[in-house]
VODOGU-765237 format. One line per field, with one value per residue (C-alpha): residue in one letter; x, y, z. Coordinates in Angstrom, 3 decimals, always signed. Each point is the difference from the previous one (the first is absolute). Example, Ala and Ser with C-alpha at 12.3 -4.5 7.8 and 13.67 -1.06 7.14 Angstrom:
<seros>
rest <- [A:S]
u <- [+12.300:+1.370]
v <- [-4.500:+3.440]
w <- [+7.800:-0.660]
</seros>
This chain:
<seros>
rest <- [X:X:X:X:X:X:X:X:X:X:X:X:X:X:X:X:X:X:X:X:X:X:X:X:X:X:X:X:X:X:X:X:X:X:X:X:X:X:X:X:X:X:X:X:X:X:X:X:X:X:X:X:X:X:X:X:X:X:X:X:X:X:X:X:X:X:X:X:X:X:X:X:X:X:X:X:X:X:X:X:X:X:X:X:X:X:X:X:X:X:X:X:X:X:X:X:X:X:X:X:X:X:X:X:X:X:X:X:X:X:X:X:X:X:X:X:X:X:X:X:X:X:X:X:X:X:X:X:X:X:X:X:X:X:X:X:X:X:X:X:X:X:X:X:X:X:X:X:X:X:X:X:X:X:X:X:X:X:X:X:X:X:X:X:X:X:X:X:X:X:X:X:X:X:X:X:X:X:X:X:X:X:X:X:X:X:X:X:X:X:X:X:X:X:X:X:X:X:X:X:X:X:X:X:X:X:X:X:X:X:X:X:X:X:X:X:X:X:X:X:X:X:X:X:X:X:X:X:X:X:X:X:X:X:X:X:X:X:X:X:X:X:X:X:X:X:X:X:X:X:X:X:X:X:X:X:X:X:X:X:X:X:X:X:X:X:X:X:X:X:X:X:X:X:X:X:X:X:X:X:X:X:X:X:X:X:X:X:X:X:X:X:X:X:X:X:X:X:X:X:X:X:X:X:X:X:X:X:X:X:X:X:X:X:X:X:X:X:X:X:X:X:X:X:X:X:X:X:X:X:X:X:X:X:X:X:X:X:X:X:X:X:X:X:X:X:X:X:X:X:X:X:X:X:X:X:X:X:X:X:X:X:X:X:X:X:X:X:X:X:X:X:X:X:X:X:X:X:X:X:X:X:X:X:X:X:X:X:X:X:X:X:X:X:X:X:X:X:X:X:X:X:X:X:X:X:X:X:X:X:X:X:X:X:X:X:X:X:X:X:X:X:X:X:X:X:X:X:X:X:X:X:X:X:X:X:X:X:X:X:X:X:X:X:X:X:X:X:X:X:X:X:X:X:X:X:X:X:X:X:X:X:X:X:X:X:X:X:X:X:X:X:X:X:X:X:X:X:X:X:X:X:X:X:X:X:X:X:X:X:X:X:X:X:X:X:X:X:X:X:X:X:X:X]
u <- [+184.744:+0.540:-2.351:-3.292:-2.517:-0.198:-2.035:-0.078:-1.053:-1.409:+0.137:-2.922:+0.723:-0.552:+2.800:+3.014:+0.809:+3.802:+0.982:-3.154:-0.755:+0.770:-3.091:-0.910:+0.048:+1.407:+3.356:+3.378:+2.315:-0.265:+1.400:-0.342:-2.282:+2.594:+1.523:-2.585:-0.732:+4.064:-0.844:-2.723:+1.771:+3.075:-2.318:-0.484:-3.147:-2.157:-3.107:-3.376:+0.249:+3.364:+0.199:+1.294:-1.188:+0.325:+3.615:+1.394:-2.559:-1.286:+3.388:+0.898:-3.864:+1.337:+2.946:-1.711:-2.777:+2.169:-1.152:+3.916:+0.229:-3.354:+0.175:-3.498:-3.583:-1.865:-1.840:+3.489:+1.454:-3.638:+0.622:+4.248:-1.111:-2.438:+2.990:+1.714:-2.323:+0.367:+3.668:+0.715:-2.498:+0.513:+1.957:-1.508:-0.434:-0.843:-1.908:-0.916:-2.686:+1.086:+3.003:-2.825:-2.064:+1.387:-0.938:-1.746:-2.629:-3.307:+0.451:-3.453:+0.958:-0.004:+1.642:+3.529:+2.563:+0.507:+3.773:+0.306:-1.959:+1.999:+2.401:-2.994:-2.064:+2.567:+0.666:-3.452:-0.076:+3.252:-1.959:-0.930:-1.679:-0.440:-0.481:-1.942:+0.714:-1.688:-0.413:-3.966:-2.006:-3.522:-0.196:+1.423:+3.399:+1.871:-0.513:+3.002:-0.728:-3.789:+2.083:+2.437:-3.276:-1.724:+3.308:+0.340:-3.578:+0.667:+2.744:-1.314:+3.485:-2.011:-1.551:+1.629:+1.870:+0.303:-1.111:+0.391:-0.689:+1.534:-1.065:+0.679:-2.429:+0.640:-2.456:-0.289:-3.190:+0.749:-1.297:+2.228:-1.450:-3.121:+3.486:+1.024:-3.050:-1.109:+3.623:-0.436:-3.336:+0.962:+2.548:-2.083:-2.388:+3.164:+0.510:+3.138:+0.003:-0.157:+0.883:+0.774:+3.023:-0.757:+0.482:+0.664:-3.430:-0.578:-2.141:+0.293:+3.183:+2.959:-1.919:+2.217:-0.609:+2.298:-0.749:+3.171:+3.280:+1.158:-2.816:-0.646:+3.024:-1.271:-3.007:+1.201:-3.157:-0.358:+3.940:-1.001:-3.545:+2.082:+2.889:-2.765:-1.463:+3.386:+0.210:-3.354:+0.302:+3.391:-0.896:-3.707:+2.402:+1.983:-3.283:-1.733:+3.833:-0.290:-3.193:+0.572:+2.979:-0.460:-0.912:-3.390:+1.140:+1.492:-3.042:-2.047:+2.649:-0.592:-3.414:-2.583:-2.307:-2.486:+0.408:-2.651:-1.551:-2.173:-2.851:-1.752:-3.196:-0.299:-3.139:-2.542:-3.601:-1.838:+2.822:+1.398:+3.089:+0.031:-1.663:+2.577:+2.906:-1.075:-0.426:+3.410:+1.650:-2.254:+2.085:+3.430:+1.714:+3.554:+2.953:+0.681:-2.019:-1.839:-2.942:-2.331:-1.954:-2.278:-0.752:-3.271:+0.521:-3.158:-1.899:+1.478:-0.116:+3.286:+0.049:+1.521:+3.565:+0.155:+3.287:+2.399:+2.959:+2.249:-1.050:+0.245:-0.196:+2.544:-1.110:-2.473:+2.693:+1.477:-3.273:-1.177:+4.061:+0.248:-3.630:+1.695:-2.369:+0.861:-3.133:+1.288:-2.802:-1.431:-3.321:+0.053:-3.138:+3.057:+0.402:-3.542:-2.637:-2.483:+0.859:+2.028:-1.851:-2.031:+3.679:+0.684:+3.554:+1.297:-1.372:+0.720:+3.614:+1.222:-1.327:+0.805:+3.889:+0.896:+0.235:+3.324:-1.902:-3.108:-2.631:-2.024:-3.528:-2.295:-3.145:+0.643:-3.090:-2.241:-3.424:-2.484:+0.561:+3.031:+1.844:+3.240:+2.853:+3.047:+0.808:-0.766:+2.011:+3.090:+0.251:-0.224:+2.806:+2.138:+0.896:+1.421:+2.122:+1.657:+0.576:+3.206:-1.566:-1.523:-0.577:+2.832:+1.241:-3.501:-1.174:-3.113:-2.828:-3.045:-3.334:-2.515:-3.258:-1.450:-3.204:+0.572:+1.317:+0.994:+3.242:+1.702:+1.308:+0.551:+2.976:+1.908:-1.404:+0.704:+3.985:-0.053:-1.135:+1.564:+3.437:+0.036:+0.670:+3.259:-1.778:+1.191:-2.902:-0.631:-2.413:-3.802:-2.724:-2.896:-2.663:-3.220:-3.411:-3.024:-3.595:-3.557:-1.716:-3.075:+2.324:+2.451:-1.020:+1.126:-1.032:+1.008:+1.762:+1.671:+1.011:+1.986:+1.479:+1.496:+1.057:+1.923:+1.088:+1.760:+1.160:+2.359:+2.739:-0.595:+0.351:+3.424:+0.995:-0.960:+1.860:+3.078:-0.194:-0.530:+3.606:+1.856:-0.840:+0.704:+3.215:+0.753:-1.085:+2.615:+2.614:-0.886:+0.926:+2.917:+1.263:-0.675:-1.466:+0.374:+0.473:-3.195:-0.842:-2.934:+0.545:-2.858:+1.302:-2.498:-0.513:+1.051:-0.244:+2.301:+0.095:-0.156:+3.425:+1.917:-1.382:+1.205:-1.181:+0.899:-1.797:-0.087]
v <- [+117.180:+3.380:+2.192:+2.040:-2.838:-1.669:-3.322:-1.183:-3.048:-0.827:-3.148:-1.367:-3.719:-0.646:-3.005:+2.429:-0.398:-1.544:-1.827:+0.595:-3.344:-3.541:-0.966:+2.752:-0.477:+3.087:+1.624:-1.336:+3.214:+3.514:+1.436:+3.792:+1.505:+1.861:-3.393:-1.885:+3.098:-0.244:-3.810:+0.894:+3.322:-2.224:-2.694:+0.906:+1.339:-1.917:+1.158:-2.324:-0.993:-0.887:-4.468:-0.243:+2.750:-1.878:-1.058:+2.677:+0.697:-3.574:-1.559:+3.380:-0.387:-3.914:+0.272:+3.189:-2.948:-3.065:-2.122:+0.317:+3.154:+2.134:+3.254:+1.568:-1.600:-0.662:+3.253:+1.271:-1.652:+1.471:+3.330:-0.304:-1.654:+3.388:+1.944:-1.484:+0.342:+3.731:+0.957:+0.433:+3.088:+1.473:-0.184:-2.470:-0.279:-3.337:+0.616:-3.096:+1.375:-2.291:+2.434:+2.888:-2.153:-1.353:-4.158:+0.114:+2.728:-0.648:+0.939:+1.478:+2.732:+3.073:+2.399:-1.545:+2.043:+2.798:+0.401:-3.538:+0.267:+3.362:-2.037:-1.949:+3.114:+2.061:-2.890:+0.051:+3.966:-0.714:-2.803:+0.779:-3.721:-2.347:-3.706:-2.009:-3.264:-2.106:-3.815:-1.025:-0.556:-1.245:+1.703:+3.375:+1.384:-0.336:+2.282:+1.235:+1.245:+1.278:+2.010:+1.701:+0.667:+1.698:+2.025:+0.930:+1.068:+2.238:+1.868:-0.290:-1.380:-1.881:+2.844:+0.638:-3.370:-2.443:-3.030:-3.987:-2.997:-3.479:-2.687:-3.997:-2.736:-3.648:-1.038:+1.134:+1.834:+0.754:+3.405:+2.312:+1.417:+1.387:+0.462:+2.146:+1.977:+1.087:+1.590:+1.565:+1.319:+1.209:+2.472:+1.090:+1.354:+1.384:+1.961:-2.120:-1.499:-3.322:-2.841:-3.568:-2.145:+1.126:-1.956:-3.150:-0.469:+3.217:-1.172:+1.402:-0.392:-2.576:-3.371:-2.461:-3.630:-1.095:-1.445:-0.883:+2.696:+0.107:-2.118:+2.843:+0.417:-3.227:+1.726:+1.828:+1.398:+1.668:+1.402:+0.950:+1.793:+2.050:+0.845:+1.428:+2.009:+2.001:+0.453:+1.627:+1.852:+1.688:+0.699:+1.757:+1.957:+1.180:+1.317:+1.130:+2.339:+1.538:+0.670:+1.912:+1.844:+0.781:+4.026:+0.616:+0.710:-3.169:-1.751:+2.133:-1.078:-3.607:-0.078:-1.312:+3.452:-0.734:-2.155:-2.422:-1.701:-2.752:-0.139:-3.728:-0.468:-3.509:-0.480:+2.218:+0.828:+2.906:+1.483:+0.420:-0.508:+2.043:+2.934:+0.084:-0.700:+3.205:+2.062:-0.467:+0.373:+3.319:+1.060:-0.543:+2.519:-1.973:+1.487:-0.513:-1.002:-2.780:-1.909:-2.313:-2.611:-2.024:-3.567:-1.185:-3.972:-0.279:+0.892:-2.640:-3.425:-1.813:-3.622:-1.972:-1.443:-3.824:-0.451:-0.724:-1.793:+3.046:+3.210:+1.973:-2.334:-0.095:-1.226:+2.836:+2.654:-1.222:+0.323:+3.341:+1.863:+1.044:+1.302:+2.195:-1.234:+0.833:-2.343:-3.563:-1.805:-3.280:+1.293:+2.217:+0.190:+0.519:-3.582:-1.381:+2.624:-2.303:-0.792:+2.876:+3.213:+0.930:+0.146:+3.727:+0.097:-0.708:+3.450:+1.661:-1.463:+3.061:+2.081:-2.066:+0.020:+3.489:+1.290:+1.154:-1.416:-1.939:+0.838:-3.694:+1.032:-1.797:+0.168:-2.461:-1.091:-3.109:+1.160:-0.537:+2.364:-0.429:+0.565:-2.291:-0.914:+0.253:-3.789:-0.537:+2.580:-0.587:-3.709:+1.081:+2.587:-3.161:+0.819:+3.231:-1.327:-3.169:+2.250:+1.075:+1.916:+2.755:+2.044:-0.429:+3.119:+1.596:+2.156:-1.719:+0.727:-1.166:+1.993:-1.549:+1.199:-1.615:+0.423:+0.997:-2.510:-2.399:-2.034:+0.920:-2.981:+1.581:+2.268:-3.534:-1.889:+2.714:+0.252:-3.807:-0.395:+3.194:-0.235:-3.802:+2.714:+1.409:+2.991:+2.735:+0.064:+3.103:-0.002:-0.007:+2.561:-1.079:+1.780:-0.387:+0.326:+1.205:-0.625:+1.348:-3.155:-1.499:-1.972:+3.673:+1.909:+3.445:+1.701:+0.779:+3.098:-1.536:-2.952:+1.778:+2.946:-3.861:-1.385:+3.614:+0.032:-3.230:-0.153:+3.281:-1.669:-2.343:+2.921:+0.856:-3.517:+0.243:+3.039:-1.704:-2.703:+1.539:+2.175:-2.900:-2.138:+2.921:+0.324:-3.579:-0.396:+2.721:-1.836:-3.369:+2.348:+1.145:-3.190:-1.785:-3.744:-3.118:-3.286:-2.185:-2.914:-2.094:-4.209:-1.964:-1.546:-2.960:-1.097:-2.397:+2.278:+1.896:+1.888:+3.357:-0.337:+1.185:+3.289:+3.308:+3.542:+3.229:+1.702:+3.414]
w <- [+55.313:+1.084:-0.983:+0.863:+0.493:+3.541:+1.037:+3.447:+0.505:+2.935:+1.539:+2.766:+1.186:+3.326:-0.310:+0.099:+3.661:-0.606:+3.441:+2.070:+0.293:-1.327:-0.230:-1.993:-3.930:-0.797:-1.081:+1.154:+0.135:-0.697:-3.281:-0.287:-2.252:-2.117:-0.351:-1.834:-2.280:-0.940:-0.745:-2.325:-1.355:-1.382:-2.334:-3.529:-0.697:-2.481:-1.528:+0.193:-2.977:-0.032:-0.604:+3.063:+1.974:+3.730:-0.284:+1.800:+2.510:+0.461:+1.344:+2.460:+1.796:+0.175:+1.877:+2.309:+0.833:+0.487:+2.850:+1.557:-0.617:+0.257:-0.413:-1.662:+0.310:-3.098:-0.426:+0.722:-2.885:-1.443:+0.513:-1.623:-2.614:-0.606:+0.525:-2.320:-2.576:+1.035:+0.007:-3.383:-0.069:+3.670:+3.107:+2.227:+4.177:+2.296:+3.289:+2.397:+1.850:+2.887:+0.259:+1.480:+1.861:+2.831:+0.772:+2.683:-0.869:-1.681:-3.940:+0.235:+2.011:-2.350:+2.222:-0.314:+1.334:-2.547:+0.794:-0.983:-3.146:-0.948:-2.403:-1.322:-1.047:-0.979:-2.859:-0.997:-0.066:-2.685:-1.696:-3.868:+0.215:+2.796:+0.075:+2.422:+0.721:+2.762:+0.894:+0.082:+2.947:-0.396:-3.589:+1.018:+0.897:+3.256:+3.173:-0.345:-3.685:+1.187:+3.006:-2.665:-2.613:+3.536:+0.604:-3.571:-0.539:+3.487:-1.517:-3.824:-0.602:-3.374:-1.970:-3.257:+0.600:-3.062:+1.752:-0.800:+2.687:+0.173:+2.151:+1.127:+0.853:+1.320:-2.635:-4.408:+0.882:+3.610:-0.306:-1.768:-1.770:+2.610:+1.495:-2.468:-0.971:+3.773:+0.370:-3.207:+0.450:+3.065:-1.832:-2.557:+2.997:+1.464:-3.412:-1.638:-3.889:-0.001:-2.277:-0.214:-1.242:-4.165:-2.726:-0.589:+2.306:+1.440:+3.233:+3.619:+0.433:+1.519:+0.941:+1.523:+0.989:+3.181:+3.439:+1.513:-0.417:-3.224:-1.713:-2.236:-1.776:-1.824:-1.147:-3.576:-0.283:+3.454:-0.771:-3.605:+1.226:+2.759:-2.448:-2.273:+3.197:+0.517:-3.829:-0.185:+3.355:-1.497:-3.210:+1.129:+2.812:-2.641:-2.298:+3.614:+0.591:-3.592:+0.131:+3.645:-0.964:-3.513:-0.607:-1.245:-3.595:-0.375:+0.756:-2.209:-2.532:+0.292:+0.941:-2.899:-1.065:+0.999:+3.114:-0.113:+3.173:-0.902:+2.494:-0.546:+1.782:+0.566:+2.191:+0.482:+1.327:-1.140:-1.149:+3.553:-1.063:-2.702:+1.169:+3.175:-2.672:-2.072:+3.232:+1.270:-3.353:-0.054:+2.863:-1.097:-1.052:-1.620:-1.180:-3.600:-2.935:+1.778:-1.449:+1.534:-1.949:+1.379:-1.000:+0.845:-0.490:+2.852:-3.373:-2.381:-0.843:+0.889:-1.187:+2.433:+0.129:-1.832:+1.485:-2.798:+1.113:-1.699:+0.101:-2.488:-2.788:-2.375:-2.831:+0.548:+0.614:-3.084:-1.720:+0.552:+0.400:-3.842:+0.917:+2.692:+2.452:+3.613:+1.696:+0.505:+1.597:-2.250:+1.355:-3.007:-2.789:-2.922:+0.522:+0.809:-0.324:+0.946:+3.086:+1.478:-1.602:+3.248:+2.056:+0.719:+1.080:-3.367:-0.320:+3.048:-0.114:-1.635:+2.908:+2.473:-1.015:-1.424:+3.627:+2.161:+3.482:+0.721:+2.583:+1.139:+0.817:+2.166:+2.088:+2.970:+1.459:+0.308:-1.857:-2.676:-3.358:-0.486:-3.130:+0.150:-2.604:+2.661:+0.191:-4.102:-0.551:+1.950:-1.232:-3.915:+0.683:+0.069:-3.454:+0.895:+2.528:-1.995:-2.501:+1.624:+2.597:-1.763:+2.952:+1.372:+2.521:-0.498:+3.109:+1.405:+2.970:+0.810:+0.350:+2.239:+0.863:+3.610:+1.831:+3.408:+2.709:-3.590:+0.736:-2.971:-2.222:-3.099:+0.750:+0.698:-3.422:-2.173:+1.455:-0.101:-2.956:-2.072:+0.644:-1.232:-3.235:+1.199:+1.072:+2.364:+3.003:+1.685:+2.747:+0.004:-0.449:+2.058:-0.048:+2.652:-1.744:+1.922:-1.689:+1.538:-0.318:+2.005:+2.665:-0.026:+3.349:-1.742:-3.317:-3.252:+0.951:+3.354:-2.492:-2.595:+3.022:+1.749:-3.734:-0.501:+3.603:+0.211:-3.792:+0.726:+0.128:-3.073:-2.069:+1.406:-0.749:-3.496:-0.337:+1.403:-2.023:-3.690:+1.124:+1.112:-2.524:-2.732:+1.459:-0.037:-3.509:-0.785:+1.739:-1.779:-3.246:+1.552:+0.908:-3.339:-0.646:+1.476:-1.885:+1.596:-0.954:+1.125:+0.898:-0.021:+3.862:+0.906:-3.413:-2.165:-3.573:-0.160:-3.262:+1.128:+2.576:-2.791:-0.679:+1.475:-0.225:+0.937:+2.240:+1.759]
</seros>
């Protein structure tokens, strides 16, 4: 396609080395970049949910792979397969990252020679969306991938990026996905969007099984999971371009009045949380007719999940649709009063989805007091996501408040965890908290000048966040609604594969 949307993808096996060596297992010739883009250019594009979806792309990663002929690795064929996925939306770019570092330098080196890399970041400085693709090493990516993250964070060649990650292992769970989530953790802290491979799974991305060259082409899964990565890394580009470019009354046009940011405190202690939540918002000043609403689930009773083997119900859906009834969970007193009338979401549900983006709240440390529905929560939002991915394309961050010297966890859970729902992740608002306790060696006043101190920047990030994600909201409008549907992959029911929404 030629059009305004560019994905790169970038490519980071160490196994492209064509005729260093015959002992090597790598690559037997050299085929230009431009050339293999051509190759993947002239298939017919066919949508993920098309019944045979892999039948172009499937045989062309074959032949590239053949054990006479081999031309790409398996992450390779990873990363075209992503492509692929991509084209029909944007214009797309191949980069071996062998091509700018030279064999017989360590990949860990981060001061590659910048004349070298010119092409490289110049591509990147194009890029609307990248994707990452990487074989694994020891549950992580290769050097040569963790070299190219170090050079891209050194430029900030990844902020504002759209980015997706695809990845092979020798073994099924060979670490692709830790693969996966480092490199896109990584971005978010660089300042890019990230997503994963959207529906018909909507995980973390591409994850290939293949040892030997060209293994992977077998897997239909690892193909079908990378295909999915390119689709969602072209279609968020496109939303992530509108929402740059479009003029201001445009997206006042399309944005909801008011825009509502749903702020849901999850775990708490002595309302540190909240307290630091209502500061920062106190501090914002948005553009717009923007409203906050905080959702204080820390206070409520959430009955745990009981892990129904479809999700939401449908002979419950069917039950309570004349009704109108939005709240699809069987955890639901209409049907049993006597056992589910203590369960609060069914009456926070409401809240929870009338907003345009969704704040995840947390306190993050290990002590006694503390208020905490974040993992009851998540799993009982299962209902929300079977249900054809109701919040799908919604702008999401997470909020964490720390004690000082915490390793942080929770900025990592909640993007783990959150985009599972076809969300759009933005990156994290951490916040440090400082309290004058008996062990503290400073007082009251010291403690809250350090909390406002270090927390200056949080407020900035807020701020950033509640524009882009009004903007992208506006350019979800723009764009129109996507046909999801949700299929119930690694089970056996499967009476919801048939249904199919529309959703903005």
């Amino acid at each position: 396609m030629t059009g305004d949307i560019h994905v790169v993808g970038i490519a980071g096996s160490i196994r492209n080395r064509a005729g260093i060596d015959d002992a090597v297992d790598g690559v037997d010739r050299n085929v230009s970049t431009e050339d293999l883009i051509d190759g993947i250019e002239q298939l017919e594009h066919r949508d993920i949910y098309h019944d045979d979806f892999l039948g172009e792309i499937k045989p062309h990663v074959q032949a590239l792979t053949d054990q006479n002929d081999r031309v790409v690795t398996n992450s390779d064929a990873l990363v075209l397969t992503a492509l692929y996925g991509a084209k029909e939306i944007a214009d797309i770019e191949f980069h071996k990252l062998t091509s700018y570092a030279g064999l017989d330098e360590s990949y860990a080196d981060v001061h590659l020679d910048r004349d070298r890399m010119a092409p490289l970041a110049d591509a990147l400085e194009r890029a609307d969306g990248i994707v990452l693709g990487s074989p694994v090493y020891f549950g992580d990516r290769s050097s040569l991938m963790h070299t190219f993250l170090n050079f891209a964070a050194d430029r900030d060649l990844l902020s504002g990026k759209v980015v997706g990650t695809v990845s092979c292992g020798s073994k099924r769970n060979g670490g692709q996905e830790t693969t996966n989530v480092y490199a896109l953790f990584e971005s978010l802290d660089h300042g890019a969007y990230i997503v994963g491979n959207g529906p018909k799974t909507c995980q973390y991305g591409g994850t290939g099984w293949g040892g030997d060259i060209g293994d992977v082409t077998t897997d239909d899964f690892g193909l079908e999971t990378s295909m999915g990565t390119g689709l969602r890394v072209s279609s968020v580009a496109q939303l992530r371009n509108i929402a740059h470019t479009a003029e201001a009354s445009r997206v006042a046009e399309s944005t909801p009045d008011p825009f509502r940011i749903g702020v849901i405190l999850t775990r708490d202690r002595d309302d540190i949380v909240r307290s630091s939540v209502e500061q920062t918002i106190s501090r914002i000043d948005p553009v717009g007719n923007v409203a906050f609403n905080v959702i204080d689930f820390t206070e409520a009773y959430v009955q745990a999940c009981i892990g129904c083997d479809v999700c939401p119900t449908p002979a419950k859906v069917e039950a309570v649709s004349d009704e109108g009834k939005d709240y699809k969970c069987i955890i639901d007193d209409d049907l049993d009063e006597a056992r589910w009338t203590e369960d609060d979401l069914q009456r926070l549900h409401g809240e929870l989805m009338r907003n345009d983006a969704l704040v995840i709240a947390a306190y993050d440390a290990d002590a006694s007091g503390i208020d905490d529905t974040y993992q009851t929560l998540l799993e009982r939002t299962r209902y929300i996501r079977r249900d054809d991915w109701r919040l799908h394309n919604l702008p999401l961050a997470a909020y964490v408040v720390r004690p000082p010297q915490k390793s942080s966890t929770y900025p990592m859970k909640i993007m783990t965890s959150w985009m599972r729902h076809n969300t759009i992740v933005h990156p994290p608002i951490v916040n440090t908290s400082f309290r004058a306790d008996e062990d503290a060696p400073f007082d009251a006043e010291t403690a809250s000048e350090l909390t406002a101190y270090y927390n200056e920047g949080a407020t900035e990030q807020f701020a950033s966040f509640v524009e882009k994600a009004r903007r992208l909201r506006a350019a979800s409008q723009i764009t129109g609604t996507d046909e999801l549907s949700y299929k119930a992959t690694g089970y056996r029911n499967k009476i919801l594969d048939q249904t199919v929404s529309t959703r903005t």
